[in-house]
Structure formats: C-alpha cells, structure tokens
C-alpha positions as CSV (number, residue, x, y, z in Angstrom):
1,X,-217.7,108.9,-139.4
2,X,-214.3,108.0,-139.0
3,X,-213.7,110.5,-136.9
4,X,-216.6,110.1,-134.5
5,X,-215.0,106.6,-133.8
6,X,-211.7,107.9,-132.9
7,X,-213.6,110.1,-130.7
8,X,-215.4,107.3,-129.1
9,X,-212.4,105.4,-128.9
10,X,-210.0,108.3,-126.8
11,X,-212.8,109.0,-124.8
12,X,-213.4,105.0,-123.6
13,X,-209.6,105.0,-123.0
14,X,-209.9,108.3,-120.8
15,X,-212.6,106.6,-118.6
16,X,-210.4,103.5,-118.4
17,X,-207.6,105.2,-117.6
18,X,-209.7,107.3,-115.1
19,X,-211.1,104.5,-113.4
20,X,-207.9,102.8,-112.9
21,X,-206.4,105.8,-111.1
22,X,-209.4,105.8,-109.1
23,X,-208.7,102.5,-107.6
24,X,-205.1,103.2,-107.5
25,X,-206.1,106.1,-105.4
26,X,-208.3,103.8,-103.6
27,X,-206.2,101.1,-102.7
28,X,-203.4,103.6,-101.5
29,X,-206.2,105.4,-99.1
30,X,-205.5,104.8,-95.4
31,X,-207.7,105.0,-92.7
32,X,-206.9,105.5,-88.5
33,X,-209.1,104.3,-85.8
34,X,-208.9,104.9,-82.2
35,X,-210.5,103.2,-79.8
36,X,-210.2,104.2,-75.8
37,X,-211.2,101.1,-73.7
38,X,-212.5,102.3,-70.2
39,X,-212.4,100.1,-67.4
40,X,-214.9,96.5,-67.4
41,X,-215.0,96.5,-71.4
42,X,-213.3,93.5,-73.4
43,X,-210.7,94.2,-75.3
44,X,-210.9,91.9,-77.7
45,X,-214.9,92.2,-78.5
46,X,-213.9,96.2,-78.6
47,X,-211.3,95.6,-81.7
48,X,-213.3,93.3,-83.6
49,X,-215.8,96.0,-83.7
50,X,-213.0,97.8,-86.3
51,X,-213.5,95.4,-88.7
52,X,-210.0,94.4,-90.0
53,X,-208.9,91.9,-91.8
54,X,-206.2,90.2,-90.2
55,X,-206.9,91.8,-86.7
56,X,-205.4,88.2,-85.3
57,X,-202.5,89.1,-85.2
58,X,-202.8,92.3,-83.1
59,X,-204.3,89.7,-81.0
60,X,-201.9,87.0,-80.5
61,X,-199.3,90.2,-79.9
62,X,-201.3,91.2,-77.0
63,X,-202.1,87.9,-75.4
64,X,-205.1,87.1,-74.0
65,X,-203.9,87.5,-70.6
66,X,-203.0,91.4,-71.2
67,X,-206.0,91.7,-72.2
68,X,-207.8,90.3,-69.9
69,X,-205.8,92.9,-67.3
70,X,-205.8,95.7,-69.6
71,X,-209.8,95.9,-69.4
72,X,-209.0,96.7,-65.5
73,X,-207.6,99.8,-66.6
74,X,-207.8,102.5,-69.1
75,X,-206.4,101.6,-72.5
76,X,-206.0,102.9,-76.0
77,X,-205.3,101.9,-79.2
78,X,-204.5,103.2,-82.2
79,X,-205.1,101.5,-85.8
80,X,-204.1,102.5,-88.9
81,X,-205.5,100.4,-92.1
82,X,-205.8,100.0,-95.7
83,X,-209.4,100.9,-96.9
84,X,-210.0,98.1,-99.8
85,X,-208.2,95.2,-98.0
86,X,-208.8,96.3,-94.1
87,X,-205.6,95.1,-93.3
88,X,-203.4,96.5,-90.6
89,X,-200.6,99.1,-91.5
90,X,-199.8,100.4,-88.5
91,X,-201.0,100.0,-84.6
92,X,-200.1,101.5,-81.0
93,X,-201.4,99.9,-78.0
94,X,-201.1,101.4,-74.3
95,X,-202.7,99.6,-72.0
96,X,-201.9,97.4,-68.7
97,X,-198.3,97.9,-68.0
98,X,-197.2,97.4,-72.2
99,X,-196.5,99.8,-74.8
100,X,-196.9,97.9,-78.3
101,X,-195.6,99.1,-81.5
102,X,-196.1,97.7,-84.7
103,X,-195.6,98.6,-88.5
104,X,-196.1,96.4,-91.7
105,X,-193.3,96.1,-94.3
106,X,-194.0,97.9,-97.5
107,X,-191.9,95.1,-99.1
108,X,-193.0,91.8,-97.4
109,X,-195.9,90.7,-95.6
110,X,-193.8,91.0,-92.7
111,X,-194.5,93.5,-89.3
112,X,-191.8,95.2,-87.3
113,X,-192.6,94.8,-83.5
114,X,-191.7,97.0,-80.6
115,X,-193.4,95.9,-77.1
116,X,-192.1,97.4,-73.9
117,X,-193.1,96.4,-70.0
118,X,-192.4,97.5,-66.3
119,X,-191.4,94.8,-64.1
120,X,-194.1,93.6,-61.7
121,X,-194.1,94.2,-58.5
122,X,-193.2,90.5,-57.6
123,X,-192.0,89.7,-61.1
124,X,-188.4,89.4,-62.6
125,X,-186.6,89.6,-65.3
126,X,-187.5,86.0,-66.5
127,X,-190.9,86.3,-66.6
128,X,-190.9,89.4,-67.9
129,X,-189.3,88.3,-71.1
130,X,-190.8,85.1,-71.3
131,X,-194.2,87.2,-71.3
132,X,-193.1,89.7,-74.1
133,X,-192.5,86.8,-76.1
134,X,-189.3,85.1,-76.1
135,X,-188.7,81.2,-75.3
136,X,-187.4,80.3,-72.2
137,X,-184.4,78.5,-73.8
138,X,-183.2,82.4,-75.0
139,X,-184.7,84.1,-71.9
140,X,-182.3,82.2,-69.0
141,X,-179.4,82.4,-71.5
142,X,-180.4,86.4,-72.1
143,X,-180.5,86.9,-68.6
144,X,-177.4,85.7,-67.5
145,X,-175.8,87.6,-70.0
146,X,-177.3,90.9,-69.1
147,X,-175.8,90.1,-65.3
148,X,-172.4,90.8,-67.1
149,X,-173.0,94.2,-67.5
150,X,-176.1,95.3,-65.0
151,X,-176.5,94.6,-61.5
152,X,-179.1,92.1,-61.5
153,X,-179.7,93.3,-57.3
154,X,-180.2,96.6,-58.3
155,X,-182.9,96.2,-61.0
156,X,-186.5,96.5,-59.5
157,X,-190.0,96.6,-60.2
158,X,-191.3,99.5,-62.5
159,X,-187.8,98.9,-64.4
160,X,-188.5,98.8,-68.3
161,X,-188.0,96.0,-71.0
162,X,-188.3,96.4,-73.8
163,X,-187.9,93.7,-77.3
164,X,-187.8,94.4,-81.0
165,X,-188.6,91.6,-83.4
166,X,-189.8,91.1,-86.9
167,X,-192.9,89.1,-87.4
168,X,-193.0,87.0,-90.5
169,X,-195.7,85.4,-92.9
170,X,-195.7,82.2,-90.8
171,X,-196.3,84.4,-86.8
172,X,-192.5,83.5,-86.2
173,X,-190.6,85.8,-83.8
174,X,-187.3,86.7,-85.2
175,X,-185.8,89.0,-82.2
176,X,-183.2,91.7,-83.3
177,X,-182.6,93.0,-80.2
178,X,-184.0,93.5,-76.3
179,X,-183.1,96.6,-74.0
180,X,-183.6,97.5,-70.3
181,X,-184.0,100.7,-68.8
182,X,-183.4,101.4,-64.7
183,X,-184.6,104.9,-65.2
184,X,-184.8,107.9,-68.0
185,X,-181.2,108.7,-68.3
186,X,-180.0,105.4,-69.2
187,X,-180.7,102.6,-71.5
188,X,-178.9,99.4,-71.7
189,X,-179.4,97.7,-75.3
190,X,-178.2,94.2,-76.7
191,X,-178.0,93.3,-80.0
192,X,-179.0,90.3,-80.9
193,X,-176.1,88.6,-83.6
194,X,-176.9,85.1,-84.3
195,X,-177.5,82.1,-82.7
196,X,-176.6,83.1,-79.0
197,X,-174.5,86.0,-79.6
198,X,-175.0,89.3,-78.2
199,X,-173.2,93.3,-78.9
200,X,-174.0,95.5,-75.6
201,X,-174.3,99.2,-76.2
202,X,-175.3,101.5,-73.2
203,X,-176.9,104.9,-74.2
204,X,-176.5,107.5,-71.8
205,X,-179.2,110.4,-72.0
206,X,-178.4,114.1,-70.5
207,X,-179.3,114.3,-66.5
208,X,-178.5,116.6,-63.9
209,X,-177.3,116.4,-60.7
210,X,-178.2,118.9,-58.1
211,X,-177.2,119.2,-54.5
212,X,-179.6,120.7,-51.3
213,X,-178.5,121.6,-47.8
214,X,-181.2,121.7,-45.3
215,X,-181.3,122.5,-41.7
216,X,-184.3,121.9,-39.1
217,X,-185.4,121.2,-35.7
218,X,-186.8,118.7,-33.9
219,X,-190.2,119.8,-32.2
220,X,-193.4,118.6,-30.7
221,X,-195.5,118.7,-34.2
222,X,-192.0,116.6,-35.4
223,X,-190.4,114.7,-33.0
224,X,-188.5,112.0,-35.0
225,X,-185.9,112.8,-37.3
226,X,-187.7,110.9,-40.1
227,X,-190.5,113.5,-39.7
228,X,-188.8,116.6,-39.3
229,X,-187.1,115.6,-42.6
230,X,-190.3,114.0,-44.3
231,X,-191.9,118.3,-43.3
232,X,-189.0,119.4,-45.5
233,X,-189.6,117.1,-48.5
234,X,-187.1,114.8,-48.4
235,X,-188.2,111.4,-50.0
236,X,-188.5,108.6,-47.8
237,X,-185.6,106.9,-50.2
238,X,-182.9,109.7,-48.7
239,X,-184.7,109.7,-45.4
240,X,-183.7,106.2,-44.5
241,X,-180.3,106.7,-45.6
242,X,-180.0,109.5,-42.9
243,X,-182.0,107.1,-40.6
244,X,-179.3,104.5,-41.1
245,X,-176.1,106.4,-40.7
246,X,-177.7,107.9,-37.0
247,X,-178.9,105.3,-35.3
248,X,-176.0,103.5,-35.6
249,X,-173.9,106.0,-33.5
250,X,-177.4,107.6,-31.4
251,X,-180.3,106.2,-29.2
252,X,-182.9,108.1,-30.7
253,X,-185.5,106.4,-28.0
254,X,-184.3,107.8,-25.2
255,X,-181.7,110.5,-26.0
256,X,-183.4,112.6,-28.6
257,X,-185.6,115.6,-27.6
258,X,-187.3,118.4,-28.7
259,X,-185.1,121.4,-29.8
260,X,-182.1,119.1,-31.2
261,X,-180.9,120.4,-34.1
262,X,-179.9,118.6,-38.0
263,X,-178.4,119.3,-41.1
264,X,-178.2,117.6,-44.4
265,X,-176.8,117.8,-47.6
266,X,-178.0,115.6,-50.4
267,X,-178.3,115.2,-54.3
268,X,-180.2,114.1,-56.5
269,X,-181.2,113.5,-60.5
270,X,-183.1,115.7,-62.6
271,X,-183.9,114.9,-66.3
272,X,-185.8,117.4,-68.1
273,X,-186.5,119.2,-65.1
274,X,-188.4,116.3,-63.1
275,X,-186.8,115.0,-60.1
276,X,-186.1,111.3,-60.4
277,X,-187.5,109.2,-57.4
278,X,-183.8,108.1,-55.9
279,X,-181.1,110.1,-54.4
280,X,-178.0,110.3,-52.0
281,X,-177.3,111.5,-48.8
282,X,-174.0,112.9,-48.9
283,X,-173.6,114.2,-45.6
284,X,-176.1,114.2,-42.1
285,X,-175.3,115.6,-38.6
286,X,-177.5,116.0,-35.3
287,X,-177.1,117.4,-32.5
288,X,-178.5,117.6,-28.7
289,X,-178.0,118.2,-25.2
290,X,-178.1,113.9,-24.6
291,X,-177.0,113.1,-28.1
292,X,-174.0,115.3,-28.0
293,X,-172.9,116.1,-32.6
294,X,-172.7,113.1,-34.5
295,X,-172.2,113.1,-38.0
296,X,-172.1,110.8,-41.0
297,X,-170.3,111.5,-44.8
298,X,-170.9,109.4,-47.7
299,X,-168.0,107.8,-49.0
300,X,-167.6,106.6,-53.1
301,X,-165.0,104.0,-54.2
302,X,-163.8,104.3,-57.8
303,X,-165.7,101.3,-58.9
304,X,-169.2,101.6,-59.1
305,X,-169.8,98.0,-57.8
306,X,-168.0,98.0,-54.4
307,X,-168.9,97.1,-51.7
308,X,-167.0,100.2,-49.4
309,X,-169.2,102.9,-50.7
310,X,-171.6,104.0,-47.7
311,X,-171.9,106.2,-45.0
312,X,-169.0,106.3,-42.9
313,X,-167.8,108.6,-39.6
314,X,-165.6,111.3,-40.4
315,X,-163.0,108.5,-39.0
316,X,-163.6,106.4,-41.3
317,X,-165.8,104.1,-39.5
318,X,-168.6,102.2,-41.2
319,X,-171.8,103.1,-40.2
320,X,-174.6,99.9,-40.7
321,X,-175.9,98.5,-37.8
322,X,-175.1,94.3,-37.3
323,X,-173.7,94.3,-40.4
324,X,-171.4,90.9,-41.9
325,X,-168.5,91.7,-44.4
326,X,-169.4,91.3,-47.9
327,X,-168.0,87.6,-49.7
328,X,-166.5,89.9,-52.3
329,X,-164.6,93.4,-52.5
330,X,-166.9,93.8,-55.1
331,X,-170.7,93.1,-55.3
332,X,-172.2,92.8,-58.9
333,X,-175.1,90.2,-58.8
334,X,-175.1,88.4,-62.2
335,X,-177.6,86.1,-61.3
336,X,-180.5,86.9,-58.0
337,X,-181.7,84.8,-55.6
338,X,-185.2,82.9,-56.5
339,X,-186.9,81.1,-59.5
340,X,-184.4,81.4,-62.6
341,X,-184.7,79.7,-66.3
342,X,-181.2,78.3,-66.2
343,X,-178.9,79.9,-69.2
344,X,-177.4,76.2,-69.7
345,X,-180.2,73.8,-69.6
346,X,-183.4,76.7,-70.0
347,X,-185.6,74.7,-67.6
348,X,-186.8,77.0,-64.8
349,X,-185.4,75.7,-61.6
350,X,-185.1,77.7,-58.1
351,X,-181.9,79.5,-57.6
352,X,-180.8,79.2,-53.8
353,X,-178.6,82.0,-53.7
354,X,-177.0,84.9,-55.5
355,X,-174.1,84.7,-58.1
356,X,-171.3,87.5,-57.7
357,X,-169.0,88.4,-60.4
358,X,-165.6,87.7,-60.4
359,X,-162.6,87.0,-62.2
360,X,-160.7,83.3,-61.3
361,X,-158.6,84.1,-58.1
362,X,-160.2,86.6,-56.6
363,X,-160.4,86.6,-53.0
364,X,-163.5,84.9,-51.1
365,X,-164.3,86.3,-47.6
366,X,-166.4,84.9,-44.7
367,X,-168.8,86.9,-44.2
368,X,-168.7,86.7,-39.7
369,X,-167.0,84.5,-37.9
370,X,-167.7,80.7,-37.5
371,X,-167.1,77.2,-37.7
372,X,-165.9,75.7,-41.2
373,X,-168.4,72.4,-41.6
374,X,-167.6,71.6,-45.2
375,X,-164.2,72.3,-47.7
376,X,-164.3,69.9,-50.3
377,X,-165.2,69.6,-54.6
378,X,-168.9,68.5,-53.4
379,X,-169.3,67.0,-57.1
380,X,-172.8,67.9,-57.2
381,X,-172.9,70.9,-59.1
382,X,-171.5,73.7,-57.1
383,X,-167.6,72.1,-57.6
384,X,-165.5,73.4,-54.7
385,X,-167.6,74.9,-51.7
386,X,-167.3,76.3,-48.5
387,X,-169.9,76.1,-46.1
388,X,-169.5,78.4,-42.3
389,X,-171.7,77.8,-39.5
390,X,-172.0,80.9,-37.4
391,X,-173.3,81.8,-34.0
392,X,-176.7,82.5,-34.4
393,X,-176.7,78.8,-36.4
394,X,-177.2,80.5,-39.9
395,X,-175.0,78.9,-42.7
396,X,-173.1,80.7,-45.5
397,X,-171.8,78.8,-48.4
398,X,-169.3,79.5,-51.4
399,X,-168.9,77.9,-54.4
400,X,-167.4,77.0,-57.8
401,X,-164.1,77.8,-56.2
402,X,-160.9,77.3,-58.2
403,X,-159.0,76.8,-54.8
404,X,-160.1,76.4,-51.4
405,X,-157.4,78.3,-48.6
406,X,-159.2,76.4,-45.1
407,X,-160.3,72.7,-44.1
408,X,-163.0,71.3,-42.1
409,X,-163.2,71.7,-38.4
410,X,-161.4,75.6,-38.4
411,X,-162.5,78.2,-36.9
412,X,-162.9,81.4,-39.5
413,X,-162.9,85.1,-38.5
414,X,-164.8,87.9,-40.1
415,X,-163.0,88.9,-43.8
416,X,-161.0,85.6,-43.0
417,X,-159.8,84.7,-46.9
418,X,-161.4,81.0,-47.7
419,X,-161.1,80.5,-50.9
420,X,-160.5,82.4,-54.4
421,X,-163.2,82.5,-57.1
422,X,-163.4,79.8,-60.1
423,X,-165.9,77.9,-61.8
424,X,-165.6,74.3,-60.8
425,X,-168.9,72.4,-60.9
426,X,-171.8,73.3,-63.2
427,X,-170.9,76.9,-63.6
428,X,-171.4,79.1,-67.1
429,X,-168.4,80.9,-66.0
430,X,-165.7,82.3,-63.3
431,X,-168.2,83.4,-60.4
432,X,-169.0,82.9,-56.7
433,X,-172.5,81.2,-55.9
434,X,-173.3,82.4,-52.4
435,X,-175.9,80.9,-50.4
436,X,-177.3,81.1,-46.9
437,X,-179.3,79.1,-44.9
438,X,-181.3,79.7,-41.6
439,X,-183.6,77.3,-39.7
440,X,-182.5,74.8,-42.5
441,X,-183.8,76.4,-45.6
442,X,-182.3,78.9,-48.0
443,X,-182.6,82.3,-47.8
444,X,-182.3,85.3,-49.8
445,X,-179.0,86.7,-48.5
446,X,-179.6,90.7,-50.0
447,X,-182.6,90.8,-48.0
448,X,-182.1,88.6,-45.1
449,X,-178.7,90.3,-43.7
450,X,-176.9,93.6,-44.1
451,X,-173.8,93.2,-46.1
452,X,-171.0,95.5,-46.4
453,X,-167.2,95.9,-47.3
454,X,-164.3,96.1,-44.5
455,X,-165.6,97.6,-41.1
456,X,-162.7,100.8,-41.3
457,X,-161.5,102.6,-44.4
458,X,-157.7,102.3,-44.8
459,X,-154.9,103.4,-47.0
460,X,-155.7,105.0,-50.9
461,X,-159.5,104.6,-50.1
462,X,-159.2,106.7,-46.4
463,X,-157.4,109.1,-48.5
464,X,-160.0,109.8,-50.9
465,X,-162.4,109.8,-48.2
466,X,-161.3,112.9,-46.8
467,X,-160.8,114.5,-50.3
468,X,-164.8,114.0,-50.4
469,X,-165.5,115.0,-46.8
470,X,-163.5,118.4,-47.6
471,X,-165.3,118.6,-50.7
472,X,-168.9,118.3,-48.8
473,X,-167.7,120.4,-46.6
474,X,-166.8,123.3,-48.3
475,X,-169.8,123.4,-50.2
476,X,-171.9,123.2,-47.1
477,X,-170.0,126.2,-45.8
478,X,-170.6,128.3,-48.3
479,X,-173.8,127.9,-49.1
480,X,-174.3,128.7,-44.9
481,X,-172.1,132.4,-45.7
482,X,-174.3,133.0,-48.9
483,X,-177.5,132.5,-46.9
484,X,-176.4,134.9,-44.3
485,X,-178.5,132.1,-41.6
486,X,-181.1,130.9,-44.0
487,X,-179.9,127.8,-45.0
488,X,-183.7,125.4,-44.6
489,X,-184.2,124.5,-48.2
490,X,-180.7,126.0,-50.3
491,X,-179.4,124.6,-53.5
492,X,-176.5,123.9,-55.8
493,X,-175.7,122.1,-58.7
C-alpha cells in the first residue's frame, strides 16, 4: 500500500511538472502576421483585425495621418506576437513614404524604434522630423546643426531621414540618434549625447565611378542638342549641364543645323551595379558650319563647397549665362531659404534668406554692381548689414557682419569686398545671412538668380584647370584610337 502511494504521489508530480513546461512552452510560443493593405482599405480597422493586445501603440507610431495616406497606396506589415498575452514583440511597417521598425526589450517593457522617410516633394527637413516625431524645440536646433556639416541647398526631396529612439512604459520618446542619407553611398549619422549635444559620424559605403564618351549628330529626327543627347541616353540631369555650358558661347536658334557634330565625356555613380540618378559632365564640344567648335571642361576646386567649380572655356572663362558672383568663395548653406523652426527660440518663423558658412573675417562680396542704401548695426536682429540696390531694382543684403568695409551712398562693383563675416545681432554663430529682395518682397536667392564664383580662373586654381583639361583629354583620345572611329556609346572607369 505504501508503495502504491509513492506511486501516486511521483506520478501527480510528473503531470505537474508536465503541465508547467507546457505553459512555459506556451508562453514562450510566438506567432507572425502579415497583413498587405491594398489601396482604399483602412489601416487602422485592418490591424485591429489581428487582435493584439497593446496594438495602440503601433498606432500612435504611425500616426493617424500616415495612415490615412498609406491606405492610398500599397502597404504591408509585419507582426510578430506573443501567443498567451497577444502582445507585440516585433513589427515592420512599409507603407506611404515610411519604413518603421520596432522591437520590444526582453528586459523592460520598453520598444526600440527605427522610422525612416523621404523628403516630400515640397517638404523640408523641419517638417520632416517634426513628423517622425521629435519636438520642434530639438528639430530647429537639430537642423541647424546638421547645416554644419551638410549642404542644406543640396538636400532635396526623396532624401532619407531617418530617427532611432527607445520607447518607454509611459509612450515617451527618448531619441538616441537621427541620420540623413542624400543617396546609397553615403550616410550622415548624429549621435545624440545629452541635453543638446551631438557626435557626427559620416559612413561612406563602396561606389563606383565610371566615365562615357559619346559622339552624335544633329539630324532632322533630332534637331536640338538636348534630343540628340536624350537618343543616346543621357539623363536629363547631365543633359542640362551640357545645355548650360553651350548656349552661353552658341545661338542654337539660329546657328545650329542639321549635320553639326558633338562629343561628350561624362561620369557617373554606380553602386551595386545600378546607376545612380545624378552625374557630371566633364567635358562637351559642338561643332558646325555657323557655330564654328566650341567647347566646355568641367573644372573642380579642392574644396567640395566652392563656388568656382563649373564649366569653364578651355581659357578659363566661366561659362553661366547672366550670372552674379557668389557673397562667399565658398557656398555651404547652413540654414535654406523658407519656413524654419528657429534653433534658438524653436518657434517656426519664415526665414527670408539663406545662411552661408563662414568663419569671423571672411570676406563678403557684392554680388553685381550697385548702389550701397544701408551700412549700419541695424539693431534689429541681423547686427551689421549691408543692403545693395542694383540695376534691375533687386536688393541684396548681408548680415551679422563683424565689420563693415563701405558706407551709404557708394557705388559697389561686382566681387567688390563689403564687409567680413561675424555674428553680430541674433546670430547662433559666425555666418552670413543673405537675403534678396525683388518687387519689395523676399526672395529665394538659390532659385531666383544664378550664382557663381569669380568670372575668370586665375593663378593655383587656372593651374589645376589645365591639369584636368589634359587629364579629360587624354582619356577622350584614347578611348577614340581604341575604337578605331566607333566612339557613340564607349566607356571607362
């Protein structure tokens, strides 16, 4: 008898035992869902259908407003929960110009967050933080601090940002760091290091750059330059460049005809094998009975940022039609023209003008010829400032200067020295605020005049000019000997 209950006994432990791995097993069992949202459905009825727990959260991460838009177009998620407590473990989202991310903490009832989104067409940098969740008080402070390292006139819609942040108990944000991407080879990525600090890192990935010659004719299916060189598959970004760089030195209306003759040699950007949308001319030449040869070289100052690198004559000549010299040598936009979030006071206010970078004593330019109205500390915010009225009645003005080299009432030349760079006034810094102003209101001044660096290369930069016209040269040559005549579509890298 005594026996039997021992018996009893093991085997009840046994089943307990049993039981309890069965609900450890249980709890630990994870389950994915996928849903794929064609266009018209809601979103948000489509992921309450999954029945999860504390699906609010996905929610509030993708705001209502993505959502809303994301129903316009194809999106997709992925959910991965537990299966006792239906709560989320992990989720991706694609949908509506946003990549989503998100992972629970084994340790804390914390998530990890990754969200990424293109710039609008018509967007900015501001908004696009402020939408992926940051407060504006961080996002005009942010922003300005990115203009130290990035051109903010070069970045453009379909450019990628990207934030990380950890999600607490309580749906606070804690942001760890925020990263920008122009295109695949690059990605620019600041740490985020306390209250207002930030450690910049930029992560180059592998690209390759590969140079085409191509030769053609103008004809009657063809008869403009931009369509002979459309037929060969140049993109329309290169086109213009070649565009440019002619019809500043040819009459294309009335002196180009059908059996002129062009060449072209240009690069461009491969990652992976896939060409990237932008490129270079490097060097363009046409030639015709009226037109006589006229050619055009690209020309590339050391520092990424100048304002001299362009297309030039073999001269030396700069080749942009009614084009004003530049304020600066160099132009590195810190801070764009338009509605801004302010990095001091983080209200959003309009910004009437571009901010160049610039150390304290740098020389400021006029930009054309004109008539100095105004060289004084205004007191009003821009400190010391320089306003020009020019012929055509536009207005160009230059502030937070440390030191002002002209008075009222002179008369200025083109690349005429006015000033030196400072940051007098309500300024987060050594810079140059450069407005302009037409038919009394401001204008954008990077889309409402052509701006480039002196009109002639001189000195070290004419030397390395012709270093890179030789170079361009000899690899055009050789590629024409290798070809024995068939040069239409050849390449190099």
């Amino acid at each position: 008898m005594k026996n039997k209950n021992i018996i009893v006994i093991f085997l009840f432990a046994l089943i307990i035992t049993a039981c309890g791995k069965s609900k450890d097993i249980k709890k630990n069992t994870l389950k994915t869902q996928f849903i794929n949202l064609p266009k018209g459905e809601n979103f948000y009825s489509a992921i309450d259908t999954l029945r999860i727990e504390n699906i609010n959260i996905l929610k509030k991460i993708i705001s209502l407003k993505t959502a809303q838009k994301a129903a316009e177009e194809v999106s997709c998620l992925e959910i991965t929960s537990t299966v006792d407590s239906a709560k989320i473990k992990k989720a991706i989202f694609n949908g509506f110009n946003i990549n989503l991310e998100l992972h629970a903490d084994s340790l804390t009832n914390n998530f990890n967050v990754r969200l990424e989104k293109a710039i609008p067409q018509g967007g900015s940098i501001y908004q696009t933080l402020t939408e992926l969740g940051m407060k504006n008080k961080d996002v005009g402070f942010y922003a300005w601090k990115m203009g130290e390292y990035i051109d903010a006139g070069s970045i453009k819609p379909g450019d990628i940002l990207a934030v990380d942040y950890v999600l607490d108990s309580l749906n606070v944000k804690n942001f760890k760091n925020f990263s920008y991407k122009p295109d695949k080879s690059v990605i620019h990525e600041f740490a985020i290091k306390g209250e207002r600090n930030l450690a910049y890192k930029i992560i180059e990935l592998p690209f390759e750059l590969k140079r085409r010659f191509l030769s053609g004719e103008i004809t009657a299916k063809n008869p403009t330059l931009d369509g002979s060189l459309k037929a060969l598959g140049i993109p329309a970004y290169i086109r213009q460049q070649a565009n440019n760089a002619l019809q500043a030195q040819i009459s294309f209306s009335t002196d180009a005809r059908p059996g002129d003759t062009f060449e072209v040699y240009i690069e461009e950007k491969f990652i992976d094998d896939e060409k990237q949308p932008q490129g270079k001319m490097l060097f363009v030449q046409y030639s015709g009975k009226y037109t006589k040869t006229k050619s055009a070289y690209r020309f590339t100052d050391k520092e990424k940022a100048s304002s001299f690198s362009g297309m030039y004559t073999p001269g030396g000549k700069r080749l942009v039609i009614n084009a004003v010299r530049t304020p600066l040598d160099r132009m590195h936009v810190t801070s764009p023209f338009g509605y801004r979030i302010h990095p001091l006071t983080g209200r959003r206010r309009m910004h009437n003008g571009i901010d160049l970078r610039g150390s304290t004593g740098t020389n400021v330019y006029a930009i054309t010829s004109g008539k100095v109205i105004k060289a004084v500390n205004s007191g009003n915010g821009y400190g010391k400032e320089v306003r020009i009225r020019h012929a055509n009645g536009m207005i160009s003005q230059y502030a937070h200067l440390s030191r002002i080299t002209t008075r009222r009432g002179r008369r200025v030349k083109k690349g005429q020295i006015i000033g030196k760079v400072g940051s007098t006034g309500f300024s987060t810094g050594p810079h140059l605020h450069f407005g302009l102003k037409r038919g009394g209101r401001w204008v954008n001044p990077k889309t409402n005049i052509k701006m480039v660096g002196a009109n002639k290369l001189t000195g070290k930069r004419m030397k390395r000019f012709k270093m890179q016209m030789k170079e361009y040269n000899s690899e055009t040559e050789a590629i024409k000997s290798n070809t024995s005549g068939n040069v239409n579509n050849t390449e190099t890298s």
